[in-house]
KEVOBA-738978 format. One record per residue (C-alpha): x, y, z; residue in three letters. Coordinates in steps of 0.05 Angstrom, whole numbers, padded with zeros to 5 digits, always signed. Layout:
<recs>
XYZALA
...
</recs>
This chain:
<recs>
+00000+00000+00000UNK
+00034+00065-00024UNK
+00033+00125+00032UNK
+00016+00195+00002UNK
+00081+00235+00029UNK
+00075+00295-00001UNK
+00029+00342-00023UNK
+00048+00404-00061UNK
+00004+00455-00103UNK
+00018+00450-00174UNK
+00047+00515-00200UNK
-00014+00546-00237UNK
-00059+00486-00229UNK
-00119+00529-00232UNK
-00129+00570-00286UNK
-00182+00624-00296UNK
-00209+00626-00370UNK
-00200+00696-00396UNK
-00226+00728-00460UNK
-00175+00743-00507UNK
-00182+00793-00570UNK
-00143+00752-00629UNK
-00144+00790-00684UNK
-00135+00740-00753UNK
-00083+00700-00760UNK
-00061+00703-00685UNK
-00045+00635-00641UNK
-00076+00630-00574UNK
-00033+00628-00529UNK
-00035+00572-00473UNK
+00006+00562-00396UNK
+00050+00506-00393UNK
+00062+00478-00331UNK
+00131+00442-00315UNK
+00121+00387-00263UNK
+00184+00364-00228UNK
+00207+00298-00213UNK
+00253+00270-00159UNK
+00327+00262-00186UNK
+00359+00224-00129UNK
+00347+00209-00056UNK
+00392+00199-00006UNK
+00406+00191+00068UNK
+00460+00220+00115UNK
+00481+00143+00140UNK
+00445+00074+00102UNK
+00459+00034+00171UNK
+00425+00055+00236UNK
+00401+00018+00295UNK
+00341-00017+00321UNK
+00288+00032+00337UNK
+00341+00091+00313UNK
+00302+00149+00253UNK
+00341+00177+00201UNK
+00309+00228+00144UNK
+00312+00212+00071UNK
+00326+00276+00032UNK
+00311+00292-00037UNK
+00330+00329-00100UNK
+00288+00354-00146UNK
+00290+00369-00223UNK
+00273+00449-00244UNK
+00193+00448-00241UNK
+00131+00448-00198UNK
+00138+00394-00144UNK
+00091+00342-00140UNK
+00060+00292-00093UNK
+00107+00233-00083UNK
+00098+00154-00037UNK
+00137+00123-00002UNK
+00141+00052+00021UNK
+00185-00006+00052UNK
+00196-00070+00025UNK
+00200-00103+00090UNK
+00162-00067+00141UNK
+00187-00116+00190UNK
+00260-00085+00182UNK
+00241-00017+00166UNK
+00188+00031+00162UNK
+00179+00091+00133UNK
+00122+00151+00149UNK
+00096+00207+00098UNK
+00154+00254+00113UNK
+00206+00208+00090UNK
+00231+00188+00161UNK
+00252+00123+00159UNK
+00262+00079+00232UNK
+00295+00019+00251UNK
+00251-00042+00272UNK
+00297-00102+00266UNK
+00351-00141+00235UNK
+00363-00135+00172UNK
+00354-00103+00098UNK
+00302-00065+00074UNK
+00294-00027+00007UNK
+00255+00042+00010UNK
+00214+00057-00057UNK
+00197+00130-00073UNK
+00133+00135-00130UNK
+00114+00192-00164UNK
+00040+00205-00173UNK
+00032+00160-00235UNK
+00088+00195-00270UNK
+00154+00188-00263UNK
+00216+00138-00253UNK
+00211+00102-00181UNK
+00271+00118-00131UNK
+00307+00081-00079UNK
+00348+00070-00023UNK
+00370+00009+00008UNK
+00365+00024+00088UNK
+00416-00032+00131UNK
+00382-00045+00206UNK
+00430-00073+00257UNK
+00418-00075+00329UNK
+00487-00076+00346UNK
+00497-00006+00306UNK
+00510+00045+00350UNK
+00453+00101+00357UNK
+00474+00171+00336UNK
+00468+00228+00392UNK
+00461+00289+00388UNK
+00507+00333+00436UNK
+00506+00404+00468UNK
+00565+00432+00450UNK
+00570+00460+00528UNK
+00576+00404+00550UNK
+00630+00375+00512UNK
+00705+00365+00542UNK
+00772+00357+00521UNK
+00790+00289+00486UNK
+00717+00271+00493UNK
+00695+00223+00436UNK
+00648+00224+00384UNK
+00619+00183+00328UNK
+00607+00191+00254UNK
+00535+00220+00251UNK
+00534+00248+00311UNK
+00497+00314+00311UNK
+00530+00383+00350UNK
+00479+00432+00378UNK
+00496+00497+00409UNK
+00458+00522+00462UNK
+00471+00596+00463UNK
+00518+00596+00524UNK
+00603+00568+00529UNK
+00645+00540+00467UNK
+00622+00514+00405UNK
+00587+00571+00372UNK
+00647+00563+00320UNK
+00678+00497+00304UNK
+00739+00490+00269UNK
+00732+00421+00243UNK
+00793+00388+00203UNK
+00786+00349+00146UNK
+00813+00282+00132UNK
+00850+00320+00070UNK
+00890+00362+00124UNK
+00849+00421+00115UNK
+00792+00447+00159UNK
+00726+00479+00154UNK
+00699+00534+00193UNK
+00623+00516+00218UNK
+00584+00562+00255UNK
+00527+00532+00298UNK
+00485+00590+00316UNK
+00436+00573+00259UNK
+00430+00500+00259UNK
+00464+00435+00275UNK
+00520+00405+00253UNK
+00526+00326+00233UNK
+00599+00295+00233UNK
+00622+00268+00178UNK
+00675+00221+00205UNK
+00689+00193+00285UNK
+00720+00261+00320UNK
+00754+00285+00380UNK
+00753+00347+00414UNK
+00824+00366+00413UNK
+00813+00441+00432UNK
+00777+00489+00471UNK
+00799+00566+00457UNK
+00736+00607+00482UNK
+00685+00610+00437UNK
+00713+00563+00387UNK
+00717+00489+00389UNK
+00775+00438+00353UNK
+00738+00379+00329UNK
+00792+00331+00294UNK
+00787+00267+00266UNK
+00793+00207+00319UNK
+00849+00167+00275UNK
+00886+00098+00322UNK
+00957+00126+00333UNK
+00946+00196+00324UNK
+00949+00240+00380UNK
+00939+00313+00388UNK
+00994+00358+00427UNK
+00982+00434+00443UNK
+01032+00471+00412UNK
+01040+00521+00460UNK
+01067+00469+00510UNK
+01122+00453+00462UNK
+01196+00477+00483UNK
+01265+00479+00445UNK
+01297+00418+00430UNK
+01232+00379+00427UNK
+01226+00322+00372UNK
+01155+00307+00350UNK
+01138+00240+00326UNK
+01097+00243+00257UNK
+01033+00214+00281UNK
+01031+00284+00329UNK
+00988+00321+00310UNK
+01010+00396+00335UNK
+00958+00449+00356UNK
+00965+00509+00334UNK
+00908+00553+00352UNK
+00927+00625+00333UNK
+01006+00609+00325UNK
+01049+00602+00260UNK
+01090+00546+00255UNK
+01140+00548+00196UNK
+01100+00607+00173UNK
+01035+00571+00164UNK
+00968+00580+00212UNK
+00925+00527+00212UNK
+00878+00489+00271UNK
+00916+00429+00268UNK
+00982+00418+00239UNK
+00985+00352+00206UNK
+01028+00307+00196UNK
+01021+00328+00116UNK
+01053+00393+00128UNK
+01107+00365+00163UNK
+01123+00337+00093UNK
+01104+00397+00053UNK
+01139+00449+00095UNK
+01186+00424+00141UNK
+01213+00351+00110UNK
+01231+00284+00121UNK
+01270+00257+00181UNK
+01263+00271+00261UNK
+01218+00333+00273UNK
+01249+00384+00323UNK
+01244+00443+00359UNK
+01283+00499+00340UNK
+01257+00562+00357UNK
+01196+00585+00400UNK
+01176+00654+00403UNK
+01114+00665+00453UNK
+01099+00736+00448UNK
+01111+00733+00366UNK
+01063+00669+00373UNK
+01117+00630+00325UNK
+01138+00559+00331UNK
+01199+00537+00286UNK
+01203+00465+00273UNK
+01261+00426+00222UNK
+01272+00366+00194UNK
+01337+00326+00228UNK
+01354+00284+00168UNK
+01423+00266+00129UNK
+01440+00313+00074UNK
+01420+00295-00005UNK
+01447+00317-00064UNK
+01399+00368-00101UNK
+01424+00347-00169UNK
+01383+00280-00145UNK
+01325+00322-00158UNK
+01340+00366-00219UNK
+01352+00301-00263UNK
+01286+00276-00236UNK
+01229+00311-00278UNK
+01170+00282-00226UNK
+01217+00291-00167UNK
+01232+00370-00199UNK
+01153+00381-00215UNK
+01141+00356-00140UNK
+01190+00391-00099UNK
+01170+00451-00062UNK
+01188+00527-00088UNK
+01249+00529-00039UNK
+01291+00463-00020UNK
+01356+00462+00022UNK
+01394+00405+00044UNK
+01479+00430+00077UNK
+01506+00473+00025UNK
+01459+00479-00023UNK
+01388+00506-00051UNK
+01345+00489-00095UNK
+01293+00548-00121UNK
+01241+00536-00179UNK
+01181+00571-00211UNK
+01132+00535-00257UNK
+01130+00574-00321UNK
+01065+00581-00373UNK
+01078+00550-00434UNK
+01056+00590-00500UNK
+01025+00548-00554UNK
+01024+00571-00627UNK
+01004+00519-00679UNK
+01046+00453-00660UNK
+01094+00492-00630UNK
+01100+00499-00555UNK
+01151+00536-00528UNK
+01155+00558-00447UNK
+01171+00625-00423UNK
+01237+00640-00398UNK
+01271+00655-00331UNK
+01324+00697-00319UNK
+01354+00676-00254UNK
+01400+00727-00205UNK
+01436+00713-00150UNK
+01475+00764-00104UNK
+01484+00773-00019UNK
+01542+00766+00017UNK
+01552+00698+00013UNK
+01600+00668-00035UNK
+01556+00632-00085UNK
+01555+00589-00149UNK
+01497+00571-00184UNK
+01468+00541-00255UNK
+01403+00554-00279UNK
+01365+00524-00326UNK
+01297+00518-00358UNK
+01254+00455-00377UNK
+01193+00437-00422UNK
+01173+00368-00404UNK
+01122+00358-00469UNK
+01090+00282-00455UNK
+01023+00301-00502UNK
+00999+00357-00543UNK
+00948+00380-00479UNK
+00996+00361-00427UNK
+01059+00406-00430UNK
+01096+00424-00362UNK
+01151+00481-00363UNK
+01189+00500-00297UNK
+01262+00538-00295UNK
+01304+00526-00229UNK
+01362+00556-00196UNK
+01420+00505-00161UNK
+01460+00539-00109UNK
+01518+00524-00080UNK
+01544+00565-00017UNK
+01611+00567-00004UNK
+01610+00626+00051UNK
+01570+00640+00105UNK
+01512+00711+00094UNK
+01456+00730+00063UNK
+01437+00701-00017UNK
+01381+00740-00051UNK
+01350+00709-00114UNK
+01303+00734-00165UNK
+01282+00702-00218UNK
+01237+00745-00277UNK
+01200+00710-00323UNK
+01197+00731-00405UNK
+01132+00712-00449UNK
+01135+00735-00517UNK
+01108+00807-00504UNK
+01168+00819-00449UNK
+01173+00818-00366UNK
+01108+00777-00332UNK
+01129+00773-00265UNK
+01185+00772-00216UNK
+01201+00734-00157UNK
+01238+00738-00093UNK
+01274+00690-00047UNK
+01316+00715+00013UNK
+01358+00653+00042UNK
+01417+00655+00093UNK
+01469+00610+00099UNK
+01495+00601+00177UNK
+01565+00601+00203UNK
+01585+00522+00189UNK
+01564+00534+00112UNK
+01504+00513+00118UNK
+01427+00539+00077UNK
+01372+00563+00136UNK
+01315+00526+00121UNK
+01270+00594+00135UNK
+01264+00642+00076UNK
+01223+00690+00052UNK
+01194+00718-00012UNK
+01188+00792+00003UNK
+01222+00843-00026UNK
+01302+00835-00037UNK
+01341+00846+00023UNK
+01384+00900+00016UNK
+01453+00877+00003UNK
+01518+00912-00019UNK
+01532+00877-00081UNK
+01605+00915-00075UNK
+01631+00903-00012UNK
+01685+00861-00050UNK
+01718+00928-00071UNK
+01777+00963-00038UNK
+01742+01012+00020UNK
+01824+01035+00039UNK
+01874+01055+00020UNK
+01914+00994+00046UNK
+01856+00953+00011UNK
+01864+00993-00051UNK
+01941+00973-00056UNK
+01931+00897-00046UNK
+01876+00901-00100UNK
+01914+00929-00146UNK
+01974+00897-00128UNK
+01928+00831-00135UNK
+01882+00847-00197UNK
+01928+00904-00236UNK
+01890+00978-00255UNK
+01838+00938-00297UNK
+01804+00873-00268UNK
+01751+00833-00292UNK
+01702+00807-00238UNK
+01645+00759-00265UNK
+01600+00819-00306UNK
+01649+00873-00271UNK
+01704+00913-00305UNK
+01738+00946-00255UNK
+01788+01004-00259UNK
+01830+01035-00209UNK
+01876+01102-00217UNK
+01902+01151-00194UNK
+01880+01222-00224UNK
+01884+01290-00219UNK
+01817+01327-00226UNK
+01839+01395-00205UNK
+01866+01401-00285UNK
+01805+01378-00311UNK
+01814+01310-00322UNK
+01765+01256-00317UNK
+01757+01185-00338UNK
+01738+01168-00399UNK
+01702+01101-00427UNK
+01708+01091-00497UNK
+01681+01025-00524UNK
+01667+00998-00595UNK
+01632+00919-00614UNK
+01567+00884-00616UNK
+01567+00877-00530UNK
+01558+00944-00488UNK
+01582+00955-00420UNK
+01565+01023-00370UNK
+01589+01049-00305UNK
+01547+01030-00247UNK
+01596+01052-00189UNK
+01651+01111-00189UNK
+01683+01130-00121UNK
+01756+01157-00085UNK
+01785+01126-00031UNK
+01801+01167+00025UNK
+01858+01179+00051UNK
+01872+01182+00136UNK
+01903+01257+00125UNK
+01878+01314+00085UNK
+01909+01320+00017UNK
+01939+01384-00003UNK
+01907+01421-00075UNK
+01918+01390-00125UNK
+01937+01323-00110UNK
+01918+01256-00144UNK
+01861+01221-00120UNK
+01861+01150-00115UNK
+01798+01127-00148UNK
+01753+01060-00171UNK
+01709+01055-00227UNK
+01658+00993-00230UNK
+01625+00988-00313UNK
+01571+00926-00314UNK
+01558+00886-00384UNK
+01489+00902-00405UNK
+01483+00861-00466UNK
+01526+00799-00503UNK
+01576+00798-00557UNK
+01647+00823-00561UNK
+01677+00893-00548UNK
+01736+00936-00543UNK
+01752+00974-00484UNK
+01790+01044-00482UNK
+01790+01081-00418UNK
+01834+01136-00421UNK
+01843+01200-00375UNK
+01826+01271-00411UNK
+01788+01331-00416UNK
+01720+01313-00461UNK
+01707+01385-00463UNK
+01773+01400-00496UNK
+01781+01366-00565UNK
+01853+01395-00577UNK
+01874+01352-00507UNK
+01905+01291-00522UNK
+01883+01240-00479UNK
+01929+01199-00436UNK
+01915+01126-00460UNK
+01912+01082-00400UNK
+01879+01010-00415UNK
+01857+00979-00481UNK
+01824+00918-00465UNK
+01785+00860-00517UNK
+01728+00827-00478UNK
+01671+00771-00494UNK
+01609+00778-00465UNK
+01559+00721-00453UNK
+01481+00712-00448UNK
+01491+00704-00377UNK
+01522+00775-00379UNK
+01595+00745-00357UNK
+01652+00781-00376UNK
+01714+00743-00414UNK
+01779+00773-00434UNK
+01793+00748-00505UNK
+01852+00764-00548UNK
+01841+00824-00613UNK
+01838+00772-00662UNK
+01774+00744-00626UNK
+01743+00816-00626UNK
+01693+00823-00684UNK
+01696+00883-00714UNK
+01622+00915-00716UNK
+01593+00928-00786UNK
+01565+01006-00794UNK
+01482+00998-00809UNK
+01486+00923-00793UNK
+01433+00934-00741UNK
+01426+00853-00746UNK
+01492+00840-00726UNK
+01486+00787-00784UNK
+01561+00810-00808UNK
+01534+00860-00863UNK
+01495+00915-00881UNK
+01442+00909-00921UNK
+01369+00930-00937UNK
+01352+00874-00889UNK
+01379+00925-00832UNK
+01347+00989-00852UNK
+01275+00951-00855UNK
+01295+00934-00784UNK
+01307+01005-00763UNK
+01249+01033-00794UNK
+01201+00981-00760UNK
+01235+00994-00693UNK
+01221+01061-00703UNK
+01147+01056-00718UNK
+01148+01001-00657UNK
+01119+00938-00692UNK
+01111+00889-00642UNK
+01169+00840-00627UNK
+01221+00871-00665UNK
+01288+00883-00623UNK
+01357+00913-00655UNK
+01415+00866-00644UNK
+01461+00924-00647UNK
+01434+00993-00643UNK
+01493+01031-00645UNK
+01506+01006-00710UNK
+01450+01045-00729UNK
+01471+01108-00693UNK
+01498+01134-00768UNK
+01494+01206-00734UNK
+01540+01178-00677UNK
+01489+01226-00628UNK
+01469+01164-00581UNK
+01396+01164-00614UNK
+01366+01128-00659UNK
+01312+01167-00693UNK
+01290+01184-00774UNK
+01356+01221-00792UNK
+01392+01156-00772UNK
+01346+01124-00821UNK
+01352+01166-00871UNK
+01425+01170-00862UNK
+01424+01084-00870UNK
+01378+01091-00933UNK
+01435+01151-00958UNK
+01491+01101-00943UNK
+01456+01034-00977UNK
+01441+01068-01044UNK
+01514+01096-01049UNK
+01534+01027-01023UNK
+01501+01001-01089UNK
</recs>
């Protein structure tokens, strides 16, 4: 006998007639009604015990609701009344049938009966304690009055939802614990064999934390991170492998330090490992060395994919080498994974900034930071962070007196090269009007970046040489020759003393290389290209340059620099167009 559950007004069931004026060759127009029909039904837990209710919920399809039945196909086992509440009689399995008035698919649910399942309760949250223990499907009720009107309730994923309970109750979804107490909020945790829960706050240094403890950590950051619980999947995330101990505490900051006590591996372990590389977090140390990477996007044009490029720097006080490189990892057309990484090696205590800017095809996307430390024995800090650069003097190698002026010379000569450095140290006399002069010719391009005296312990008297340091940085690759002479620029008649003529190679990685003259290549006027000639190739390059047509970049603008001004603009065109025709 099928039980009349539900009974819902059709949406417009009852229609008045009205009089409508149709003029010829109108349609009448008629309501349609849209009845809805039960998609799926479901119930919160499909075993409960004898003489224990549990409500079936439903989901309807977009329409007018209807009338539905209900009924059990044992009513021996279970029954179930016209609101859908289905109760527990005996042993057993029964299989609940939901009808539609005569339309419609029938539903159901298969309903388990056990009377040795455990009966859900439902608890004021008031009442609950510390450690007490509750059961999947147990419901949480607050009262109005003491803890529980928030819950912080973590996930079996290692996450946790916020619940509030002033509106209406809350079912658990798993067996829980009540792991915390902090005023108005309550911890509710999952109640896992071997897992227990530790207060963070209790913790002191030198601790070690076995994996299965689960830390507390109310409103404190550990490693950085805040979160109710700290599981034992952040241990792996943030902290690592290996014994788990207590570094640092810091009550009034509310910050807990935790590392991972493990023997050292080589990075390079990782960075011939694609799935290890893809896997490892943004910043990994292990003794000496670091290991920093950033996932690139990957442009796709046609059936060729290409990923963006880093450019990776590295500076601080520390004394550093590092290799960079960049990686498209292309297993199917739809699944292409780019990253670039940075390998580190320390070989001085300090500080060791690294940025790392990313290049699409339309220029600069983003820029990162990552501020590490290496410690006294040589050793990478785990902690970092990804703030702006620290502020670091990237010349404290230079000569700050006048005793270290005379060993660096005496060590490095009046011209040095130091990585993308030239360095030049003089002595000159500026009360005649002198000054230094750079003069530089090739496809690369260097420019000062530093100019200073060193100072001597007693005044000097007029008109005495000053002992001084000049610092020029590469700024782009190929080869060049450098003149740096002392002279007046404002006097052409003054011949200039002639103190360094130098032949350098410059890399992509901006590294500066002496090189003998017969390596120096000697730049072509108008080959803006730098393909070895000019051509009408190069003035079609300068002219779209000039116009700025997307993506086009000069190789070597001074090349183009025909009126030798130090800009490029229409004269310098016209001069190339000028110099092309008489070429021909």
């Amino acid at each position: 006998m099928k039980k009349k559950v539900l009974s819902v007004l059709l949406a417009g069931c009852i229609c008045c007639p009205m009089m409508a004026m149709a003029s010829y060759g109108e349609t009448p127009v008629h309501a349609l009604t849209i009845i809805a029909s039960v998609t799926n039904i479901s119930v919160f837990k499909d075993t409960i015990a004898v003489g224990e209710s549990v409500q079936l919920e439903l989901e309807w399809s977009t329409g007018a609701e209807q009338m539905v039945y209900y009924s059990s196909s044992d009513e021996s086992i279970a029954t179930v009344d016209q609101n859908g509440l289905v109760t527990g009689i005996g042993n057993g399995t029964a299989i609940i049938t939901l009808s539609h008035s005569n339309i419609g698919t029938d539903k159901t649910i298969t309903i388990n009966v056990s009377e040795d399942a455990e009966s859900n309760k439902t608890y004021n949250t008031s009442e609950l304690t510390l450690e007490t223990k509750l059961k999947k499907y147990d419901t949480l009720h607050y009262t109005g009055t003491g803890a529980g009107s928030c819950l912080n309730v973590v996930n079996t994923e290692g996450g946790y939802d916020i619940v509030y309970l002033n509106s209406e109750d809350y079912v658990l979804p798993f067996d829980a614990e009540i792991v915390g107490i902090d005023g108005l909020v309550m911890y509710v945790a999952p109640d896992i064999e071997g897992i227990t829960y530790l207060d963070g706050r209790t913790l002191s240094v030198g601790d070690t934390i076995d994996r299965n403890t689960h830390l507390l950590c109310y409103d404190y950051h550990i490693n950085n991170k805040v979160l109710p619980v700290f599981l034992p999947d952040y241990y792996d995330k943030y902290i690592g492998d290996g014994t788990i101990k207590v570094k640092a505490i810091d009550h009034d900051e509310k910050t807990i330090t935790l590392e991972s006590v493990s023997e050292q591996t080589d990075l390079t372990e990782i960075i011939n490992n694609f799935d290890a590389l893809w896997k490892a977090d943004y910043v990994t140390v292990s003794g000496n060395q670091a290991l920093v990477k950033f996932h690139t996007m990957v442009q796709v044009d046609g059936c060729v994919i290409e990923a963006d490029k880093m450019e990776w720097t590295v500076c601080g006080t520390a004394d550093t080498n590092f290799v960079t490189k960049d990686i498209l990892n292309s297993k199917s057309y739809d699944d292409n994974q780019a990253l670039s990484y940075c390998l580190i090696t320390a070989n001085s205590p300090g500080t060791v900034c690294v940025s790392g800017t990313e290049y699409t095809q339309y220029g600069k996307r983003v820029t990162i930071y990552f501020n590490l430390s290496v410690d006294e024995n040589g050793n990478f800090n785990s902690d970092y962070n990804t703030n702006e650069p620290l502020a670091v003097d990237e010349f404290d190698w230079l000569p700050a007196t006048m005793d270290d002026y005379e060993a660096f010379i005496a060590e490095n000569e009046s011209v040095s090269v130091h990585g993308k450095y030239i360095v030049y140290c003089d002595e000159i006399n500026y009360s005649t009007g002198d000054e230094v002069i750079l003069e530089q010719l090739g496809t690369a391009e260097i420019k000062k970046v530093k100019e200073y005296s060193i100072s001597s312990d007693e005044p000097l008297p007029a008109g005495s040489q000053s002992h001084v340091v000049y610092v020029y940085e590469a700024i782009s690759a190929g080869t060049i020759k450098v003149t740096i002479s002392q002279g007046r620029p404002w006097d052409s008649e003054q011949t200039k003393n002639v103190k360094d003529v130098g032949y350098y190679k410059i890399d992509e990685s901006m590294s500066i290389i002496e090189i003998d003259e017969s390596e120096f290549t000697e730049p072509v006027k108008g080959d803006v290209n730098a393909d070895g000639k000019f051509s009408v190739a190069d003035v079609v390059m300068l002219q779209k340059w000039l116009i700025c047509v997307h993506d086009v970049t000069l190789s070597n603008w001074k090349a183009a620099d025909l009126c030798e001004d130090g800009v490029l603009n229409v004269f310098d065109l016209c001069m190339m167009k000028y110099e092309l025709i008489n070429k021909s």
